[in-house]
N, CA and C atoms as an extended XYZ file, in Angstrom:
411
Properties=species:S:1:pos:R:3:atomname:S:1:resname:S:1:resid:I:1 pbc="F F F"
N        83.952      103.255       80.996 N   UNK     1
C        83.889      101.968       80.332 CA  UNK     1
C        84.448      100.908       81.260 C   UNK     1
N        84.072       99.923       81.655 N   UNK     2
C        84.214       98.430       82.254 CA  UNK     2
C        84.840       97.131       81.216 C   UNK     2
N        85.467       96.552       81.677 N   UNK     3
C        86.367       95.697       81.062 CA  UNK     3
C        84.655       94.299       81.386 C   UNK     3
N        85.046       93.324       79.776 N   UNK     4
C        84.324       92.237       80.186 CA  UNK     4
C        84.436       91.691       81.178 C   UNK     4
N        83.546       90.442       81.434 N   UNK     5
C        83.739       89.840       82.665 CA  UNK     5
C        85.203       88.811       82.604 C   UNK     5
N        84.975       88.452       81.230 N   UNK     6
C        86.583       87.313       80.842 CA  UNK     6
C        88.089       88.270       80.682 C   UNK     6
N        87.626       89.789       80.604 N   UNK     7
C        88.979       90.169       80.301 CA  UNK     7
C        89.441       90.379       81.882 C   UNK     7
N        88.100       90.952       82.768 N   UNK     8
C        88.296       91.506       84.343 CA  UNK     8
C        89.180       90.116       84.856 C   UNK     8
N        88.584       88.952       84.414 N   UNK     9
C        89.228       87.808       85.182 CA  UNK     9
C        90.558       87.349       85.150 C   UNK     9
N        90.598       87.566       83.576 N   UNK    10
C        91.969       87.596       83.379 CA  UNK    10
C        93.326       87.874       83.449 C   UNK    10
N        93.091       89.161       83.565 N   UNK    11
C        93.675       90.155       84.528 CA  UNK    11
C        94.171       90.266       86.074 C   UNK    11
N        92.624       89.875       86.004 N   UNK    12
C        92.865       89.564       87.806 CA  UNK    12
C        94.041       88.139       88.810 C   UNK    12
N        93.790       87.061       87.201 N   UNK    13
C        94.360       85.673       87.553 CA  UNK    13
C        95.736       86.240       87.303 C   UNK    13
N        96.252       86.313       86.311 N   UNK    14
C        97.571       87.134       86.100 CA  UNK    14
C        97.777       88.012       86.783 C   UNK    14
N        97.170       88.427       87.406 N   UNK    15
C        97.813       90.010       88.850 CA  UNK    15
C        98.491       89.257       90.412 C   UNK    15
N        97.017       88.421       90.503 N   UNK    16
C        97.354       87.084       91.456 CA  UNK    16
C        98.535       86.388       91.566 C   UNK    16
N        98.176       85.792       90.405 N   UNK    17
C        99.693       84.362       90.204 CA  UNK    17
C       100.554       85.294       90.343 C   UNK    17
N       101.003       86.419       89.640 N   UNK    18
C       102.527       87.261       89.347 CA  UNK    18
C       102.863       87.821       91.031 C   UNK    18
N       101.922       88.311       91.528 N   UNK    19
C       101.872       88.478       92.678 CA  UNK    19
C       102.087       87.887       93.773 C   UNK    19
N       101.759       86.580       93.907 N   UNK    20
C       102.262       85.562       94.624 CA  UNK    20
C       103.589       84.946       94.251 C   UNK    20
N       104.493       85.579       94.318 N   UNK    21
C       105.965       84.971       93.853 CA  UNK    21
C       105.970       83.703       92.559 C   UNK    21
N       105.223       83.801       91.942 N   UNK    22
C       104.655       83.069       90.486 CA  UNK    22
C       104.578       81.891       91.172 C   UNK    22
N       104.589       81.016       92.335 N   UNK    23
C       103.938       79.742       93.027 CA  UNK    23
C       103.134       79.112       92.202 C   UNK    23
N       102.971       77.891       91.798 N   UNK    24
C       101.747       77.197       91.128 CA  UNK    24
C       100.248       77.419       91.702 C   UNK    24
N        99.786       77.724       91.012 N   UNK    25
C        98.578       77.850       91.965 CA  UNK    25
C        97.244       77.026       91.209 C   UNK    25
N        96.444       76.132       91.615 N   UNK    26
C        95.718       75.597       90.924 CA  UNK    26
C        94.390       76.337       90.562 C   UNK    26
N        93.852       75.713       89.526 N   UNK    27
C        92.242       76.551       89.482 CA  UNK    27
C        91.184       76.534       90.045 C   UNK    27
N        91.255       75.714       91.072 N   UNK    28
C        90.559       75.581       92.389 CA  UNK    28
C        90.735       76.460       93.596 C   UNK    28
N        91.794       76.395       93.140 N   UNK    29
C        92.321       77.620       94.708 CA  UNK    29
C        91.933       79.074       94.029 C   UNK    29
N        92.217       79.470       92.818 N   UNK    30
C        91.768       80.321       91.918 CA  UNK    30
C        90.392       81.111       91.925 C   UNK    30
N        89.736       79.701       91.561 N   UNK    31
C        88.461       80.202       92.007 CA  UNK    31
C        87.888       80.259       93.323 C   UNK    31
N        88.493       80.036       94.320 N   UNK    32
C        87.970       80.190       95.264 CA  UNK    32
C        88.353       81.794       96.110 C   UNK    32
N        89.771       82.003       95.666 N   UNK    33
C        90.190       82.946       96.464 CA  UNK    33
C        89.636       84.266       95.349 C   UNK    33
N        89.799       84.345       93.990 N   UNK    34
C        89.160       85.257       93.493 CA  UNK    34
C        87.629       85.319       93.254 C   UNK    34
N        86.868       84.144       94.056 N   UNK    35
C        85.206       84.007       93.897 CA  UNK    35
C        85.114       84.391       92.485 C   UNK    35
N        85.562       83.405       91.505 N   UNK    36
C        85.396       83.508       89.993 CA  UNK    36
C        84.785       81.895       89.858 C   UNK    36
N        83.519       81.727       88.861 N   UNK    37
C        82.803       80.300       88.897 CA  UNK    37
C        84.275       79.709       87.659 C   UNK    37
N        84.094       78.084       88.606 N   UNK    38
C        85.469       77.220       88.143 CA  UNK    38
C        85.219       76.851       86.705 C   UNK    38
N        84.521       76.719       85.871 N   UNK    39
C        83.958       76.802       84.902 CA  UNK    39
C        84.568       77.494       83.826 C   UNK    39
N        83.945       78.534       83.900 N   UNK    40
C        84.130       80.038       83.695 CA  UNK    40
C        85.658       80.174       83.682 C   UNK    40
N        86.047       79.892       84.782 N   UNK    41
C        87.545       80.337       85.093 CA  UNK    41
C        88.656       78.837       83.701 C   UNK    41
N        88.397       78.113       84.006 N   UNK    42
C        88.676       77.048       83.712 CA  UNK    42
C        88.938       77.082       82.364 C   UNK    42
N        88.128       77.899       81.361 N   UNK    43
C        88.140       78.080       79.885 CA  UNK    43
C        89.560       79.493       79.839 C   UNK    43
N        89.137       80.293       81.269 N   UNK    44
C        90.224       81.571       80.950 CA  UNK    44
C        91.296       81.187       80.803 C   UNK    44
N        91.773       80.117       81.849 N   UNK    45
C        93.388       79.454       81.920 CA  UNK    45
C        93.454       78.700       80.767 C   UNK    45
N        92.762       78.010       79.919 N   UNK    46
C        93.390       77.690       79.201 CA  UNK    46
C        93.861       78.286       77.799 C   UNK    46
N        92.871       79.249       77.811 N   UNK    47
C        93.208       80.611       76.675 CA  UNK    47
C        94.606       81.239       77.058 C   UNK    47
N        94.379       81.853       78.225 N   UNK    48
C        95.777       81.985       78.698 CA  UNK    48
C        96.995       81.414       78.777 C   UNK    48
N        96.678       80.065       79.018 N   UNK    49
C        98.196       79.020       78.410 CA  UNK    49
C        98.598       79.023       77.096 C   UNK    49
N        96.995       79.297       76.014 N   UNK    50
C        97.517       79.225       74.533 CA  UNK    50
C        98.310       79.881       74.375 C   UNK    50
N        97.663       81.107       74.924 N   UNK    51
C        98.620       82.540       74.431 CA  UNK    51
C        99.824       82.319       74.649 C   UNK    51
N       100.045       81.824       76.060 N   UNK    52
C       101.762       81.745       76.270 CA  UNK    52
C       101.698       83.171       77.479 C   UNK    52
N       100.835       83.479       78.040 N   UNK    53
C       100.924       84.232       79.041 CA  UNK    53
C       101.123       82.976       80.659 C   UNK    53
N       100.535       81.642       80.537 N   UNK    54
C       100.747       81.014       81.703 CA  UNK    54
C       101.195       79.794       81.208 C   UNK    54
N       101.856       79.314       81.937 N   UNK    55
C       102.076       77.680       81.892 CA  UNK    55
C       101.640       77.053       82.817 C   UNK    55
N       100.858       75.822       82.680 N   UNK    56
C       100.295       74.963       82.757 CA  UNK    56
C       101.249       73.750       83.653 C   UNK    56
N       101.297       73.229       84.641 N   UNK    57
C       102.223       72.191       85.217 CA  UNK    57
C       101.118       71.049       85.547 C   UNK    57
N       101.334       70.264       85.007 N   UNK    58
C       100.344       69.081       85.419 CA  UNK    58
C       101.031       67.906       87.007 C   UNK    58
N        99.933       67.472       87.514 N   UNK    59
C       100.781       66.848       88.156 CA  UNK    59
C        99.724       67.109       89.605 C   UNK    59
N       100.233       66.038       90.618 N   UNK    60
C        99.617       66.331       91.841 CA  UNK    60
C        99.618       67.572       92.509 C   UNK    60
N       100.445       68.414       92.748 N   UNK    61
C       100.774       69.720       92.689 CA  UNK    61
C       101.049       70.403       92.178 C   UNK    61
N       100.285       70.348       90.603 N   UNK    62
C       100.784       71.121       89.493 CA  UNK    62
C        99.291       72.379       89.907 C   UNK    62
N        99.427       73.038       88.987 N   UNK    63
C        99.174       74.395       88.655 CA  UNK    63
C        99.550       75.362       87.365 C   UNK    63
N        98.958       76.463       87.942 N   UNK    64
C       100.000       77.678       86.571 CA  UNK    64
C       100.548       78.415       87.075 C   UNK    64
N       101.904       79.053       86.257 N   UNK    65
C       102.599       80.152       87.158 CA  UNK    65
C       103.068       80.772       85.499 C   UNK    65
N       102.815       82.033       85.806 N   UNK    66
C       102.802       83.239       84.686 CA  UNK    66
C       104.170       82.672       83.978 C   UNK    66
N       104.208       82.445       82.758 N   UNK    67
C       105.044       82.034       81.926 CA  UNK    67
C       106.085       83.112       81.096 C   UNK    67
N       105.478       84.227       80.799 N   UNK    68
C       106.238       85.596       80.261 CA  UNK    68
C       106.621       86.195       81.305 C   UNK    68
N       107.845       87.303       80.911 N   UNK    69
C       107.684       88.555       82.326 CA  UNK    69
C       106.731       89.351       81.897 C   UNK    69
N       106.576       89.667       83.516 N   UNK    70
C       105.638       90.436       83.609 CA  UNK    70
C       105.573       92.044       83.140 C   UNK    70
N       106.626       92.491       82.992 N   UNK    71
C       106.769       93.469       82.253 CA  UNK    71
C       106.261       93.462       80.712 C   UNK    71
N       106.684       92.359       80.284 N   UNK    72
C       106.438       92.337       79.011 CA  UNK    72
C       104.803       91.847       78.402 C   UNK    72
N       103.684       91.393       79.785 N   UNK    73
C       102.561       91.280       79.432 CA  UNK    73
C       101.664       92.546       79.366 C   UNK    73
N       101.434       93.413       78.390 N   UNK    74
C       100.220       94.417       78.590 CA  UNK    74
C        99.207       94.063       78.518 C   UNK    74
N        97.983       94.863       78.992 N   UNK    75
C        96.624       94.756       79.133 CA  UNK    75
C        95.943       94.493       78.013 C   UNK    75
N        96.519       95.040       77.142 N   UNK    76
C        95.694       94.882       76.013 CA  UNK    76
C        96.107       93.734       75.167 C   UNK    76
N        97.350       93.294       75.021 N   UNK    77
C        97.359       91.634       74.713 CA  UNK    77
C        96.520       90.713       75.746 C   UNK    77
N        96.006       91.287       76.720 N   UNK    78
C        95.117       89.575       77.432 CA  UNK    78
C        93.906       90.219       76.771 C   UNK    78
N        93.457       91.591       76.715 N   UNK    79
C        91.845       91.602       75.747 CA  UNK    79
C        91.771       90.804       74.363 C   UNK    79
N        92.983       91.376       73.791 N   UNK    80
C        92.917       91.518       72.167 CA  UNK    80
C        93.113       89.633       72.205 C   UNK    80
N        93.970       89.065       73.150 N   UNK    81
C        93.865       87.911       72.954 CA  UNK    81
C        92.550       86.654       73.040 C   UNK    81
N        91.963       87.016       74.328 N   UNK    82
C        90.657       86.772       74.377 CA  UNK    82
C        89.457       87.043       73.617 C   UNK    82
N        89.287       88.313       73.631 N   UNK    83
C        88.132       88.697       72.999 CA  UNK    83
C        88.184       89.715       71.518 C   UNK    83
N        89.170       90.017       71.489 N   UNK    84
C        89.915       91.361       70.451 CA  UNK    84
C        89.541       92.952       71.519 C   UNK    84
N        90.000       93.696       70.368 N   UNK    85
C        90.087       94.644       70.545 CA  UNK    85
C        88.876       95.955       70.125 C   UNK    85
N        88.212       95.131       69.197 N   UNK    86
C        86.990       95.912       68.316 CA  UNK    86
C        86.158       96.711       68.989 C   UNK    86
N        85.864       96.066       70.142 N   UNK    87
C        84.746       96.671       71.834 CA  UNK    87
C        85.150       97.993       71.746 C   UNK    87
N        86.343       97.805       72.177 N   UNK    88
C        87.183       99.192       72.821 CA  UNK    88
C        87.727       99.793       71.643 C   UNK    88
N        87.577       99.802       70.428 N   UNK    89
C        87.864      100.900       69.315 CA  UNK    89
C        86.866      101.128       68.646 C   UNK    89
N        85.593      100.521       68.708 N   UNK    90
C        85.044      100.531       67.977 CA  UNK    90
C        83.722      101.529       68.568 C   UNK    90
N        82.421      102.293       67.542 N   UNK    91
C        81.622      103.135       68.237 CA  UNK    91
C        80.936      102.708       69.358 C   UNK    91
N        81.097      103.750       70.305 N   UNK    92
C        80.533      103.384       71.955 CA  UNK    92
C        79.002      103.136       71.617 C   UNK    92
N        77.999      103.252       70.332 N   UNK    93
C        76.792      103.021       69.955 CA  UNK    93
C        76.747      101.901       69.299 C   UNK    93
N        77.668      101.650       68.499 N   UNK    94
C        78.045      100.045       68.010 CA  UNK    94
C        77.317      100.603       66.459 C   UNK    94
N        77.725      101.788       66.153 N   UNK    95
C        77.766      101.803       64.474 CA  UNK    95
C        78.643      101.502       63.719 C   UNK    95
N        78.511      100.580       62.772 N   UNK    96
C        79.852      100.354       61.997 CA  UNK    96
C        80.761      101.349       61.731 C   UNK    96
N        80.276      102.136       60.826 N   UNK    97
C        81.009      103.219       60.676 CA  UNK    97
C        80.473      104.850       61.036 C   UNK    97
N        81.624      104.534       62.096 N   UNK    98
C        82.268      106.196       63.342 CA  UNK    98
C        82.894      106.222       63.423 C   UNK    98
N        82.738      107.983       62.120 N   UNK    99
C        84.320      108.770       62.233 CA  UNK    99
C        83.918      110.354       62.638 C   UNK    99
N        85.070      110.895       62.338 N   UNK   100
C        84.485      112.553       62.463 CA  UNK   100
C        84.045      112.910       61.042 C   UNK   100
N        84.258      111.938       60.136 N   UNK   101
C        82.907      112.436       58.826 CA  UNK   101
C        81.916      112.211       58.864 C   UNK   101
N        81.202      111.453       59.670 N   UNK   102
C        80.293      110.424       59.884 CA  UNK   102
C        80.166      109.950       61.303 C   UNK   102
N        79.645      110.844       62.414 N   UNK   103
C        79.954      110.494       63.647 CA  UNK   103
C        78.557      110.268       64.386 C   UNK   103
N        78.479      109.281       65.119 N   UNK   104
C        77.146      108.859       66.073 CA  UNK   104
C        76.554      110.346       66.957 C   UNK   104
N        75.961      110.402       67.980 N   UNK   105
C        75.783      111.361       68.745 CA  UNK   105
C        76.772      111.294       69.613 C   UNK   105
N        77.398      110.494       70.239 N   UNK   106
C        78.538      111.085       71.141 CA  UNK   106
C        79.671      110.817       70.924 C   UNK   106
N        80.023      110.705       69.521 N   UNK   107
C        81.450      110.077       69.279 CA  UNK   107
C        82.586      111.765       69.379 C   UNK   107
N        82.174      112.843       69.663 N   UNK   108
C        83.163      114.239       70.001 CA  UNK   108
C        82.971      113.625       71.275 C   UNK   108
N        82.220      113.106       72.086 N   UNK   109
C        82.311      113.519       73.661 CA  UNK   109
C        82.972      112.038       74.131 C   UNK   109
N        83.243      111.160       73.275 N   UNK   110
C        83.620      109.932       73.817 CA  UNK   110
C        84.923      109.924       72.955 C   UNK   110
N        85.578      110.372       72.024 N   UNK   111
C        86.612      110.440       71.104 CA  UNK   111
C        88.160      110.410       72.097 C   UNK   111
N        87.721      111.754       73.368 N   UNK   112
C        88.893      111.557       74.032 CA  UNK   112
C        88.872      110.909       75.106 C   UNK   112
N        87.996      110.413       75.923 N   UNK   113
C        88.007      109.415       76.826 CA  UNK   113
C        88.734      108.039       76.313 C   UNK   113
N        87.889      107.665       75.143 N   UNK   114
C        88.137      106.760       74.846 CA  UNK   114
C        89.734      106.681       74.332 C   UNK   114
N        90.775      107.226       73.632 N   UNK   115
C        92.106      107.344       73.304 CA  UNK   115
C        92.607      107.750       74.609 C   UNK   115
N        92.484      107.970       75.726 N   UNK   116
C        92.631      108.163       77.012 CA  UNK   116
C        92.832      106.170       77.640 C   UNK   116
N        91.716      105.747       77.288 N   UNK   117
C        91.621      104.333       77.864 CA  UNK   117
C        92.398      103.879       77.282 C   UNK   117
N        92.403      103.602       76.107 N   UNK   118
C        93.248      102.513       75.097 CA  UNK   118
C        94.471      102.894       75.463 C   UNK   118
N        95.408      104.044       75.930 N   UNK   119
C        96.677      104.708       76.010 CA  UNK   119
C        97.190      103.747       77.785 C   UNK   119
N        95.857      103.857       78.135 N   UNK   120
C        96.376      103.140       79.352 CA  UNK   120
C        96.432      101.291       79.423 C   UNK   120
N        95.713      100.801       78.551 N   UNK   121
C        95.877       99.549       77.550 CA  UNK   121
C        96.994       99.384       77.121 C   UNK   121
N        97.330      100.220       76.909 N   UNK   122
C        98.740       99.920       75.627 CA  UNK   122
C        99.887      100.019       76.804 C   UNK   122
N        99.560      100.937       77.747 N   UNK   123
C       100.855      101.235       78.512 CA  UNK   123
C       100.949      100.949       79.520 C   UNK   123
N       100.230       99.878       79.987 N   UNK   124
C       100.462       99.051       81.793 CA  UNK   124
C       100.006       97.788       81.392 C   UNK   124
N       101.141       97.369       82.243 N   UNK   125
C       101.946       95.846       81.987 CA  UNK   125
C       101.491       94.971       83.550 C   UNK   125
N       101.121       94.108       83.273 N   UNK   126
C       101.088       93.557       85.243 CA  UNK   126
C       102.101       93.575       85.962 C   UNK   126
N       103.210       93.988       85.842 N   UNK   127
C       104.187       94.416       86.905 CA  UNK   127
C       103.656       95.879       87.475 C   UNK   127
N       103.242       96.765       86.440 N   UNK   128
C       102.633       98.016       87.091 CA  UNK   128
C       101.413       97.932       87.501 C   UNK   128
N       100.489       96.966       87.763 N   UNK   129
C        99.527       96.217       88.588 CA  UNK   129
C        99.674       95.776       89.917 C   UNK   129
N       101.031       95.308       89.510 N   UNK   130
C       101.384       94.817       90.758 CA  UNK   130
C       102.441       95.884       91.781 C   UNK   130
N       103.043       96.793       91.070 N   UNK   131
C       103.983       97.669       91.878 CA  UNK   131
C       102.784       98.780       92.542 C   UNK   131
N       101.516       98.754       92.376 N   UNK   132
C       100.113       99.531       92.709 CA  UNK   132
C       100.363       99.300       93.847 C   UNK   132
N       100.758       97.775       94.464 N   UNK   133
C       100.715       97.616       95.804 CA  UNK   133
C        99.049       97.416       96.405 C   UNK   133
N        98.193       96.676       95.366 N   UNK   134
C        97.114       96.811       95.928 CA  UNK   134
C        96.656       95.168       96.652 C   UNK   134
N        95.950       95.102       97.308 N   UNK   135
C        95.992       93.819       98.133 CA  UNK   135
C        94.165       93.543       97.983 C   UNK   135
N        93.739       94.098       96.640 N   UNK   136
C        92.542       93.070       96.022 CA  UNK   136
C        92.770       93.417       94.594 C   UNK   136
N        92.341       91.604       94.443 N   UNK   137
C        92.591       91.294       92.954 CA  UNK   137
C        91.128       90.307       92.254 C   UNK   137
């Protein structure tokens, strides 16, 4: 399973900023260094300020710089905040109702993958994004 394109970004902007010693960084530079359209990007940051995951600095050299710790942001508050959570709990066929009384064709073979993903949702924070040590975001 693949993360949307707004949750991938999101993620990615928050891995960035936290990563760069939380520096202001504008959404220009944003989109340029993560090749994300400014647009596009432009609606993420400000969802993201709602939430209270970034703050917003206005100003000639203003920017955003991650507003929570980073410990305390998980993955699955920037989905569930953006888009929810329904995608990723809900049947990988998109039947309303899938259970094991009532199950699609691959809901045994996707049952544990899927509580596999969400476990890693629930339990990495962008500090453990960032302690990955990985140098693309």
């Amino acid at each position: 399973m693949i993360l949307s394109k707004t949750s991938e970004y999101a993620i990615r902007v928050l891995t960035y900023i936290a990563a760069n010693g939380n520096l202001l960084i504008s959404t220009k530079v944003l989109s340029e260094k993560l090749t994300i359209p400014y647009k596009y990007l432009s609606q993420i940051m400000r969802k993201l300020s709602e939430a209270g995951f970034l703050e917003p600095v206005q100003g000639k050299y203003g920017g955003y710089r991650v507003y929570k710790d980073i410990d305390t942001i998980y993955l699955y508050q920037i989905i569930d905040h953006l888009e929810g959570m329904e995608l990723y709990q809900g049947c990988m066929l998109g039947y309303p109702k899938c259970d094991s009384e009532n199950p699609c064709p691959i809901h045994d073979s996707w049952e544990k993958p899927r509580a596999m993903f969400l476990d890693m949702l629930f339990k990495t924070t962008i500090k453990d994004l960032i302690n990955n040590q990985t140098k693309r975001f």
